[in-house]
TIMI-2910 file (N, C-alpha, C, CB; in pm, 1 decimal, decimal comma, always signed):
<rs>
+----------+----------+----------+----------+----------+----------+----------+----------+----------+----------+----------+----------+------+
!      n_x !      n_y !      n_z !     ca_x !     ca_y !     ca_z !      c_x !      c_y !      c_z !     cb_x !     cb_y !     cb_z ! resn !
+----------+----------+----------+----------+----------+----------+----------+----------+----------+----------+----------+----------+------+
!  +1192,1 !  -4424,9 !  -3363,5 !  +1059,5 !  -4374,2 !  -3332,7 !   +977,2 !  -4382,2 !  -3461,1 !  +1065,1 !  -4227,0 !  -3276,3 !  Unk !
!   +910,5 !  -4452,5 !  -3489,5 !   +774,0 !  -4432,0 !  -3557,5 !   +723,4 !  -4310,9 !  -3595,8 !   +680,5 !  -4475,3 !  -3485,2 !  Unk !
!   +625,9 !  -4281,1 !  -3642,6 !   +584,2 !  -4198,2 !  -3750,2 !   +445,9 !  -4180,0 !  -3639,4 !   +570,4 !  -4274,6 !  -3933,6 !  Unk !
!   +397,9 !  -4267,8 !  -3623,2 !   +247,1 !  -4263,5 !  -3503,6 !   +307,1 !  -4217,8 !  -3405,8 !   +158,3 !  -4413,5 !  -3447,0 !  Unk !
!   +419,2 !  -4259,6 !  -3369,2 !   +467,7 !  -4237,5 !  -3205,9 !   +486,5 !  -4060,3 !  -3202,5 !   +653,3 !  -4337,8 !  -3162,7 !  Unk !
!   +579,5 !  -4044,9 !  -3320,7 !   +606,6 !  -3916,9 !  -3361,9 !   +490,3 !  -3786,5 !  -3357,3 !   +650,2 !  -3941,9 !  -3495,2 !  Unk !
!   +366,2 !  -3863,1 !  -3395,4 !   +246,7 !  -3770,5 !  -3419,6 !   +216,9 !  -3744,0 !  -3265,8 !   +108,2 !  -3843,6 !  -3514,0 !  Unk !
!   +215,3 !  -3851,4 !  -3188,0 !   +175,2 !  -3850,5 !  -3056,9 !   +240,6 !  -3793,1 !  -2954,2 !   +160,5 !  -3955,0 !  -3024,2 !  Unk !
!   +365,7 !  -3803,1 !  -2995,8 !   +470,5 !  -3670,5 !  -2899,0 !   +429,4 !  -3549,7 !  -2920,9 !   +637,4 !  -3650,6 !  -2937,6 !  Unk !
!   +442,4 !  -3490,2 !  -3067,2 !   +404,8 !  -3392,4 !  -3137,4 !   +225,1 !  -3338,5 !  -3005,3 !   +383,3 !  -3468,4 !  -3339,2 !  Unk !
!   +134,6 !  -3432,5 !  -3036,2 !    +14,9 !  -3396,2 !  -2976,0 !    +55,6 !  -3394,1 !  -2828,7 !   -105,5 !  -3493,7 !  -3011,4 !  Unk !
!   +129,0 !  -3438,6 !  -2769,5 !   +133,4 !  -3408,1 !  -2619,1 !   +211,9 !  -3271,7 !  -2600,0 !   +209,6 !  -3532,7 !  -2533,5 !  Unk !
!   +283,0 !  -3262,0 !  -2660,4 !   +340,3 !  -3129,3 !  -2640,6 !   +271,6 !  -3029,8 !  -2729,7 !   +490,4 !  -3129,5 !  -2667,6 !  Unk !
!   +177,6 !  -3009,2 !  -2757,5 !    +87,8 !  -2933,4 !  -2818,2 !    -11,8 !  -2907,2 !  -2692,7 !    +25,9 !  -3005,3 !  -2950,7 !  Unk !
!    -76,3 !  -3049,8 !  -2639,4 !   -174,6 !  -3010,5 !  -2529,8 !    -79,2 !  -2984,5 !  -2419,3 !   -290,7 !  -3126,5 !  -2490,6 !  Unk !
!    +33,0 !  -2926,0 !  -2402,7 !   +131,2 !  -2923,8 !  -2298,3 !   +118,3 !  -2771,0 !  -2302,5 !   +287,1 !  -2999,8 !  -2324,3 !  Unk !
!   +131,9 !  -2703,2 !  -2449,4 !   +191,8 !  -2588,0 !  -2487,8 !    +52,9 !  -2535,4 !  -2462,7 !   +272,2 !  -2573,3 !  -2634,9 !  Unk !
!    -95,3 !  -2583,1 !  -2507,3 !   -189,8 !  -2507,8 !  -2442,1 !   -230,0 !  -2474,9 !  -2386,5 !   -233,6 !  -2498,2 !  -2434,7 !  Unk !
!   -160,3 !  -2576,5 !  -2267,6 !   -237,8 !  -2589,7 !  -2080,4 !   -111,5 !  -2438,2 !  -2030,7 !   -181,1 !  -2839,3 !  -1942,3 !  Unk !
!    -14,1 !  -2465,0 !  -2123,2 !    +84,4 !  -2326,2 !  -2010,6 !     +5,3 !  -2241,8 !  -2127,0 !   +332,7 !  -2307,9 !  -1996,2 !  Unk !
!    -66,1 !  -2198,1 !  -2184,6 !    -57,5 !  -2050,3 !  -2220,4 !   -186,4 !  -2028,4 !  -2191,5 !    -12,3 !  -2003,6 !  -2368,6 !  Unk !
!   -280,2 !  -2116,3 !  -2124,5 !   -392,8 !  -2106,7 !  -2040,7 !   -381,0 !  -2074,6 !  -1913,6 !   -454,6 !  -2207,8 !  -2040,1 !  Unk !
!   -244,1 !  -2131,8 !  -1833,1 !   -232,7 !  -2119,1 !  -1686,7 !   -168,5 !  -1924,4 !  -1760,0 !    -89,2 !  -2276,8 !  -1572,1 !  Unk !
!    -96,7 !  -1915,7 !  -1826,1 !    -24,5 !  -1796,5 !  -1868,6 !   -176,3 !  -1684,2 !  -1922,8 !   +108,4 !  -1849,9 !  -2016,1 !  Unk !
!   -235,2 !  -1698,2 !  -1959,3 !   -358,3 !  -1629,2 !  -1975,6 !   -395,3 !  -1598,2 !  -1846,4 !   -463,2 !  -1703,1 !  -2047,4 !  Unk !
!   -404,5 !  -1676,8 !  -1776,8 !   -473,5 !  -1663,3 !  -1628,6 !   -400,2 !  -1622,0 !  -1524,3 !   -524,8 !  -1783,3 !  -1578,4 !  Unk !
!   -308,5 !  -1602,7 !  -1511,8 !   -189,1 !  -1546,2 !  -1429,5 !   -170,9 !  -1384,5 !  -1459,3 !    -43,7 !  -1631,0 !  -1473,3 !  Unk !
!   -237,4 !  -1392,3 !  -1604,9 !   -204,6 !  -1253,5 !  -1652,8 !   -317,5 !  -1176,2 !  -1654,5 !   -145,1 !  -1248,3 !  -1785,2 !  Unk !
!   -452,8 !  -1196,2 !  -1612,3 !   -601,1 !  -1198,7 !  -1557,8 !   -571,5 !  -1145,4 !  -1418,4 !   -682,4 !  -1358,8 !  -1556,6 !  Unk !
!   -496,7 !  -1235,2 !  -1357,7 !   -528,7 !  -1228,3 !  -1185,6 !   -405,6 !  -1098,1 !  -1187,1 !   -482,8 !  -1418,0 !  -1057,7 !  Unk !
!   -302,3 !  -1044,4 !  -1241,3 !   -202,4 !   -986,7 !  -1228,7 !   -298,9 !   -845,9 !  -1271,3 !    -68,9 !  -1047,8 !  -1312,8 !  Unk !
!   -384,9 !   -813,2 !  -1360,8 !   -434,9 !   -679,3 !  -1426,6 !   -540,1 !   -676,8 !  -1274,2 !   -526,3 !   -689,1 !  -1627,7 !  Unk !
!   -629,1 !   -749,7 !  -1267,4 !   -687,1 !   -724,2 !  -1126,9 !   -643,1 !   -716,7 !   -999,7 !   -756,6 !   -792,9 !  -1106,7 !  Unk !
!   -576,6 !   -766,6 !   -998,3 !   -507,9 !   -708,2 !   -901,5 !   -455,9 !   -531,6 !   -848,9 !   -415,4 !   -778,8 !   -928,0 !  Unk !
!   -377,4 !   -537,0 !  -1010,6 !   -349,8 !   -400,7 !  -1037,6 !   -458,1 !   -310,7 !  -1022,2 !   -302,0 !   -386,5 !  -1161,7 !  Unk !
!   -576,8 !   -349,6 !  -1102,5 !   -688,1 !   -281,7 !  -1059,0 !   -745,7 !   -262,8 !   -925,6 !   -768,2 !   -325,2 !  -1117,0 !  Unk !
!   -739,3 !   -341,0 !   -837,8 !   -803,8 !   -348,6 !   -710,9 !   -704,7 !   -242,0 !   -666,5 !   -813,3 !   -500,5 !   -627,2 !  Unk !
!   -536,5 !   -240,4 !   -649,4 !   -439,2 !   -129,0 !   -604,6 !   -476,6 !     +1,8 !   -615,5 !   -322,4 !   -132,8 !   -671,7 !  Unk !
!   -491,7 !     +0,1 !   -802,8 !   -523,2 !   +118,5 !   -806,4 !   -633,7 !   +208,4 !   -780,9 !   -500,8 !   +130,1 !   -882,0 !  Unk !
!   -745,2 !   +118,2 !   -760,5 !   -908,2 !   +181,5 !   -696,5 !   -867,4 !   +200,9 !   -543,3 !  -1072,1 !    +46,3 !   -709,5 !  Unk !
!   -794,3 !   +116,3 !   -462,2 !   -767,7 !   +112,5 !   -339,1 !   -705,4 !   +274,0 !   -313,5 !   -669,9 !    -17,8 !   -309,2 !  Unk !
!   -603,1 !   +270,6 !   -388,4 !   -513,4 !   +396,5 !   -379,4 !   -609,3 !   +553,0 !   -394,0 !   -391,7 !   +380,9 !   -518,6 !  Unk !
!   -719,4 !   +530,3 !   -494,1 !   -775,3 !   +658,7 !   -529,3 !   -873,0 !   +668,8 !   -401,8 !   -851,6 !   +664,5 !   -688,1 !  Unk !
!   -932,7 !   +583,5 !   -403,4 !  -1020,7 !   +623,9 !   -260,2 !   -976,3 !   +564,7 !   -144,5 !  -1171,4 !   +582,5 !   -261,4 !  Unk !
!   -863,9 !   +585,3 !    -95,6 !   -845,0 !   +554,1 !    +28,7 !   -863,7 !   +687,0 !   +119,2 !   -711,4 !   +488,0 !    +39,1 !  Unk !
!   -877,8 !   +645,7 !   +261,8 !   -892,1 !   +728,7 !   +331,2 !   -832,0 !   +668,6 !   +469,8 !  -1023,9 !   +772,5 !   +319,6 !  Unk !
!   -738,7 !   +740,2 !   +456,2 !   -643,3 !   +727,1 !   +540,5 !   -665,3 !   +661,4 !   +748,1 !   -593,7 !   +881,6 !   +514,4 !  Unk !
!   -627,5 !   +598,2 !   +742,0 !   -663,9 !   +537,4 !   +905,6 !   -573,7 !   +617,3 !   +968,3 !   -635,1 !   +360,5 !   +949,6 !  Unk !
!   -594,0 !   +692,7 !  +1073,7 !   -508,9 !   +731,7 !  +1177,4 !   -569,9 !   +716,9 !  +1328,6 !   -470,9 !   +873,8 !  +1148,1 !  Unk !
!   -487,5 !   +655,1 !  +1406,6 !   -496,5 !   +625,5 !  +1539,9 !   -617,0 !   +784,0 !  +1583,3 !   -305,8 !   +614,2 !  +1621,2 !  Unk !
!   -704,4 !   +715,4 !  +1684,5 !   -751,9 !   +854,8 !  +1752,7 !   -635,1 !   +896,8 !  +1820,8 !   -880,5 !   +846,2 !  +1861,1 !  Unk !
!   -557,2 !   +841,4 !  +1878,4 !   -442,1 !   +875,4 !  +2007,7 !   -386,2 !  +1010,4 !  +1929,9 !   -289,8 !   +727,3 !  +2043,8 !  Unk !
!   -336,4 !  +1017,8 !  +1787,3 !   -278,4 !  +1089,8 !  +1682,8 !   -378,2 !  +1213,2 !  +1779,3 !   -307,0 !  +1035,7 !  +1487,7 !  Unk !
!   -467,1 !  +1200,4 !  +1712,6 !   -533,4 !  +1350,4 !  +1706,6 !   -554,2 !  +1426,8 !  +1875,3 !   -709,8 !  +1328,4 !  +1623,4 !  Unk !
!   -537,8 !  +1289,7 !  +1961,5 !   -528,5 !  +1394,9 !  +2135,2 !   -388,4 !  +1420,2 !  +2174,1 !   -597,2 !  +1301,2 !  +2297,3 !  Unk !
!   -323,0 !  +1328,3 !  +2074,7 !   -113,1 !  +1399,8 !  +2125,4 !   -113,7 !  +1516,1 !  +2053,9 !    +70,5 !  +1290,3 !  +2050,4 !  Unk !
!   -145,1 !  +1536,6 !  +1929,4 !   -149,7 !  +1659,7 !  +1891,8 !   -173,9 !  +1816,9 !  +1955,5 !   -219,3 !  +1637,7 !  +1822,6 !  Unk !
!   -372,3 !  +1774,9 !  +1970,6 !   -379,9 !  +1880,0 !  +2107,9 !   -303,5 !  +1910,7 !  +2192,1 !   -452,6 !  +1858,2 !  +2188,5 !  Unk !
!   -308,2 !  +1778,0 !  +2272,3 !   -203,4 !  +1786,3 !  +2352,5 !    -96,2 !  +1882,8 !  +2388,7 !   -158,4 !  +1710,8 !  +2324,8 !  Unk !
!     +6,4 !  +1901,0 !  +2239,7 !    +99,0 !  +1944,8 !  +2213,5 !    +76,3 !  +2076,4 !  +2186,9 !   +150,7 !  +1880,7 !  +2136,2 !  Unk !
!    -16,8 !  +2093,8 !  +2146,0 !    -69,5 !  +2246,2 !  +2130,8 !    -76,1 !  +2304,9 !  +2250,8 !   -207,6 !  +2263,5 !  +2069,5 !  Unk !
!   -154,0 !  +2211,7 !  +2317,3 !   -167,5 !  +2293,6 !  +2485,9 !    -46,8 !  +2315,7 !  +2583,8 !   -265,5 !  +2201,9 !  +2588,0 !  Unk !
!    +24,3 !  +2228,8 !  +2490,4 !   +163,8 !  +2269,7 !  +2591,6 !   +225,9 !  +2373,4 !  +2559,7 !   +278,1 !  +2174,3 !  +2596,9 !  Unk !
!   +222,5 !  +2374,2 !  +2438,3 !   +313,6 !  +2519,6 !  +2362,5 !   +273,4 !  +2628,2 !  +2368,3 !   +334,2 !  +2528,8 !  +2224,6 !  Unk !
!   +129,5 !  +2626,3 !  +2414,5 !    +41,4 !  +2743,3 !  +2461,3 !   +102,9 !  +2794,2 !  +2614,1 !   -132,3 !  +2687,0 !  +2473,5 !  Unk !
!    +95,1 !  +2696,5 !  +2696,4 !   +174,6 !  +2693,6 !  +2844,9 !   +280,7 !  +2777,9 !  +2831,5 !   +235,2 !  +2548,3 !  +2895,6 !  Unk !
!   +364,8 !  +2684,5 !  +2736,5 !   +539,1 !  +2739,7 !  +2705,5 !   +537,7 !  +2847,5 !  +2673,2 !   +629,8 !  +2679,6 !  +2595,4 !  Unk !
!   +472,5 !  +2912,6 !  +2594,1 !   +494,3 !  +3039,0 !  +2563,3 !   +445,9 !  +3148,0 !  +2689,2 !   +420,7 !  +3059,1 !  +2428,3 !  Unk !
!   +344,6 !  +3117,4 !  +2777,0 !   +294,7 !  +3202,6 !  +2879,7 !   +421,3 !  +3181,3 !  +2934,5 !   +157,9 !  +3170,9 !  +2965,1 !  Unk !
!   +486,9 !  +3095,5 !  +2999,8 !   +589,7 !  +3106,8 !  +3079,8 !   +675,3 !  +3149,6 !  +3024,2 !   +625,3 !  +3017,0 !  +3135,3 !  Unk !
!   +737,0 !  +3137,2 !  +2920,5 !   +840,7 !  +3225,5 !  +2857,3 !   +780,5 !  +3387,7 !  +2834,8 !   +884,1 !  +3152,2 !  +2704,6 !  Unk !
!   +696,0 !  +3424,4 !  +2867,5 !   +634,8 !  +3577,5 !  +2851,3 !   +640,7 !  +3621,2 !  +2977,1 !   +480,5 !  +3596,6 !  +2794,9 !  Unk !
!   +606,4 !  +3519,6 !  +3109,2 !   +647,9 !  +3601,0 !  +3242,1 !   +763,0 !  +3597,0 !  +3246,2 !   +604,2 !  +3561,3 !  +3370,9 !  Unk !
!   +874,7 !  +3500,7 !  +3190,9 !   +995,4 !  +3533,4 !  +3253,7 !  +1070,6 !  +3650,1 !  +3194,3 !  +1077,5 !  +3419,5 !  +3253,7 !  Unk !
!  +1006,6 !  +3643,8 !  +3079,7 !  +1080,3 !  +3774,8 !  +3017,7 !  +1017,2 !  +3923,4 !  +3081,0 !  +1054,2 !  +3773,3 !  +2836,2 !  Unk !
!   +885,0 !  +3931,0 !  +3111,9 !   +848,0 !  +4006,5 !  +3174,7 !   +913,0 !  +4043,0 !  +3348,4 !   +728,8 !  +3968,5 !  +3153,0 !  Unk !
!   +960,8 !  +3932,2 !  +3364,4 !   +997,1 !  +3948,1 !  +3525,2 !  +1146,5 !  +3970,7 !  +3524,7 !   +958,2 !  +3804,6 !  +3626,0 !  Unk !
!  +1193,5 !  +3912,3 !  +3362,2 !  +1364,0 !  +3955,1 !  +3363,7 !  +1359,0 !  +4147,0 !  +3339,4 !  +1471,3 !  +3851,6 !  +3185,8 !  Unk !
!  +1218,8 !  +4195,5 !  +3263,2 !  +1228,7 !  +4341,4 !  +3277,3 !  +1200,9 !  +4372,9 !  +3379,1 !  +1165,4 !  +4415,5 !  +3204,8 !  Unk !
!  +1147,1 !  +4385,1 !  +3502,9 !  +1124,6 !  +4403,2 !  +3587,6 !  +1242,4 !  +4426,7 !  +3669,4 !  +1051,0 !  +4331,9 !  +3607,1 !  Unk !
!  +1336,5 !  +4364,6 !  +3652,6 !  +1461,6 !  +4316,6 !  +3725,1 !  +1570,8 !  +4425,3 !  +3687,0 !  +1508,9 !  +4156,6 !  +3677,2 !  Unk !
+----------+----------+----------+----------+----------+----------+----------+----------+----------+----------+----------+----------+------+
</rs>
């Protein structure tokens, strides 16, 4: 190998070594924003919940309201007895 040839390897792997620590700069750009977008996401989120959530709930309330009247006559009708 030559001495020119030598210089010219030398320069390709130089513009080799700059292009990865440019793609590596930029990978490491899109990786902090990212992070950033997570972490803004996370502080103000507000939570999605089904409407269905909030009428099974009721729902469930109104039953346990039921349940308990009927468990109050029967106990009332087991004193009775």
């Amino acid at each position: 190998m030559s001495f020119d040839q030598l210089r010219q390897s030398l320069a390709e792997v130089h513009s080799g070594l700059s292009d990865a620590r440019a793609h590596t700069d930029r990978a490491k750009e899109l990786l902090e924003e990212y992070r950033r977008v997570m972490v803004d996401a996370q502080v103000q989120a507000q939570p999605w919940l089904p409407p269905q959530l909030g009428r099974a709930l009721e729902q469930l309330d109104t039953e346990t309201g039921r349940l308990a009247g009927a468990g109050e006559l029967l106990s009332n009708y087991e004193a009775r007895l």
